[in-house]
N, C-alpha and C positions, 0 to 999 in steps of 0.2 A: 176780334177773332179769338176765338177758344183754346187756348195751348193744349199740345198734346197731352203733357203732363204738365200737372202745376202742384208744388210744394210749399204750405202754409202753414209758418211756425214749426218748423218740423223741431224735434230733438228726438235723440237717442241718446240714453243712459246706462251704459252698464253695470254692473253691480252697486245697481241702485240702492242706497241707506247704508252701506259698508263701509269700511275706512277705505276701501279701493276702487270706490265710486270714480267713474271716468265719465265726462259728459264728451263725448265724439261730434253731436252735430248739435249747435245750439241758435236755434230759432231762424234756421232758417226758412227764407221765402223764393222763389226760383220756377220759373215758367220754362219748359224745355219748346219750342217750336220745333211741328211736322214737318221730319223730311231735309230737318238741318244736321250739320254735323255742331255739336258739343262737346267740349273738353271741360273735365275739371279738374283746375293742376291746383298745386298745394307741396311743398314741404312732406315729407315722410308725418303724419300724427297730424294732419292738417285736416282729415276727415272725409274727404277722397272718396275711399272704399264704403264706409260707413253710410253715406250718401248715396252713392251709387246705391245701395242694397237697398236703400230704401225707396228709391224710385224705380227700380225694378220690382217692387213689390217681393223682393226676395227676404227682405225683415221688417218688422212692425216697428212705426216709431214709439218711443215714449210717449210722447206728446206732439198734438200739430196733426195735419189733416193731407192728404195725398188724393191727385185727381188724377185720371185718366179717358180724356176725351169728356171732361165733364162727369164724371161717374166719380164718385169717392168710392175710393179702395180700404179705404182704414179699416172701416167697420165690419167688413163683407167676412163671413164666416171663413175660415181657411180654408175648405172643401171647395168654394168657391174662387177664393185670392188664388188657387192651384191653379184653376183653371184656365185662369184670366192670364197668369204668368205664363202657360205652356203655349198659348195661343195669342201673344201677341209679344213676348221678349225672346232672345235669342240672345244668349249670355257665349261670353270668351275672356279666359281667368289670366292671372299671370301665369298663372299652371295649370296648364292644360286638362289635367286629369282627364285624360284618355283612358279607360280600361285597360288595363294590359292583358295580354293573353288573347283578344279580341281583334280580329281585323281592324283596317282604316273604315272601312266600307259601314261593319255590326257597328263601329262605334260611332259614326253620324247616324247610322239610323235608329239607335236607343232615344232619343224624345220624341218622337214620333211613335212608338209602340203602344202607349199606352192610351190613343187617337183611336186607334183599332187599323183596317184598312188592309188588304191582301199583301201580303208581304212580297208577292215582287214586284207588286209594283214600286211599292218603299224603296227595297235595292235599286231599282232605276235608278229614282228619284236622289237616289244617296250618290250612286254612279254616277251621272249627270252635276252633282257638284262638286263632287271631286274632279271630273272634267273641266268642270268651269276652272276651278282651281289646282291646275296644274298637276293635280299628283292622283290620277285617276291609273297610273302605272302601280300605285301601289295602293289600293285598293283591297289585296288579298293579305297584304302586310301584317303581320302584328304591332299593335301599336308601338311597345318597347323596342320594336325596329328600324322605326322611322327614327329622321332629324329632326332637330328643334324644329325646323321652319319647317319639313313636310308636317310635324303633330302639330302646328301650327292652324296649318291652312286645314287639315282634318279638322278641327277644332272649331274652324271657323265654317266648316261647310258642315258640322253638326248645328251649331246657330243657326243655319239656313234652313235645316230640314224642314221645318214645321212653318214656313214664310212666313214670318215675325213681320211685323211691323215695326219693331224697335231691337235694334242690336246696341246692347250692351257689353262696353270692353274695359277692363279691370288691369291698368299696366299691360297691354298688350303686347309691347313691346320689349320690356325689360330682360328679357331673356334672347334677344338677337342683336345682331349687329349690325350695322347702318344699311347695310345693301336689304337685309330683309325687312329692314321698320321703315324703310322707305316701299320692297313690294306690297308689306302690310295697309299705308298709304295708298297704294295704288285701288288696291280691293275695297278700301274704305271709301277712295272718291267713283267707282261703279256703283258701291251700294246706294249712295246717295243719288247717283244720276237714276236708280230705278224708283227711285223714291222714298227710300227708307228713312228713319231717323236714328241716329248713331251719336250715343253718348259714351262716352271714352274720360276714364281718369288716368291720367299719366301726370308723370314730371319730364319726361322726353322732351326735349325741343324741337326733334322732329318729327313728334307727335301736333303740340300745339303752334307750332310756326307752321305748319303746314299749308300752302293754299286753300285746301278745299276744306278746314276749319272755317266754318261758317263765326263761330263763339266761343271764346274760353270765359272760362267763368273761374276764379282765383281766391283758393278757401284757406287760410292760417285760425287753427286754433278753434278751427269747428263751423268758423263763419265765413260768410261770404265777404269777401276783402274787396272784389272788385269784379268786372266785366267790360270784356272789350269782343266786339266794337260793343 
């Protein structure tokens, strides 16, 4: 069977040929399966983030070759990797970056705008998940008024706008406290039941001990150290 995404020899280099040359991800190899949940924990400089960006098709590796559904990504002109990113990933950062100034509502429906599509129905569509997700009361909110957990679940119901196929979460946790990285868990084991695939870098434990963690995957130093199960 075909992995959703599969990473082959990957590296990223930063300041490549410099004295402050940093290699972040080295060589590796890693199949994500449709529709599972994934973790990749690691140490702080363990390579996490750097990883993640590249299997989101959010940066270009150095070296090494990136599939998606069977389709290499590497090569594909950026006008095209745009594409392919807005229409089938659905990103959530350790920070949020929420517009400020901008509704809960304008700020899930910005990745969606550039789709094209009658604009209320979009507002629905934005309304409706922020219903799903609890904070459809504050909807007219400006975002710098919200709480950590309501810019949270905004945040998280902008990843939704555009039905990703793959949700991508970046320390999602790190900024709440146990009641909400456990409600965060809770929306992560739904998204799965609808079928999604959901790759998550943390060091949380109640990130990766979580039940409905299908696979963590355990990077030190750029490399994949291990996998369980």
């Amino acid at each position: 069977m075909t992995p959703l995404i599969e990473a082959r020899e990957l590296r990223r280099v930063f300041h490549q040929g410099r004295p402050d040359q940093l290699e972040a991800v080295k060589g590796v190899n890693l199949a994500i399966e449709a529709g599972k949940v994934t973790v990749l924990r690691g140490p702080s400089g363990s390579g996490k983030t750097s990883l993640l960006a590249l299997l989101g098709a959010m940066a270009r590796p150095t070296s090494g070759r990136i599939f998606l559904g069977g389709r290499e990504l590497t090569s594909l002109p950026e006008r095209f990797l745009t594409e392919v990113r807005r229409r089938t990933f659905g990103f959530v950062f350790q920070q949020v970056h929420l517009v400020r100034g901008l509704s809960a509502r304008d700020n899930v429906m910005l990745p969606a705008v550039p789709l094209g599509g009658p604009r209320p129905a979009l507002a629905r569509r934005a309304h409706a998940l922020l219903e799903r997700l609890g904070v459809a009361h504050r909807a007219s909110a400006r975002a710098d008024w919200l709480s950590g957990g309501e810019a949270q679940r905004v945040a998280i119901a902008r990843a939704l706008v555009n039905d990703p196929q793959v949700i991508i979460a970046d320390e999602p946790t790190a900024n709440l406290d146990s009641a909400l990285s456990t409600a965060f868990m809770q929306i992560v084991a739904s998204l799965r039941d609808e079928g999604r695939t959901i790759l998550i870098a943390s060091h949380d434990p109640l990130v990766h001990d979580d039940a409905v963690v299908d696979r963590v995957v355990s990077l030190r130093d750029g490399r994949v150290e291990g996998q369980a199960p």
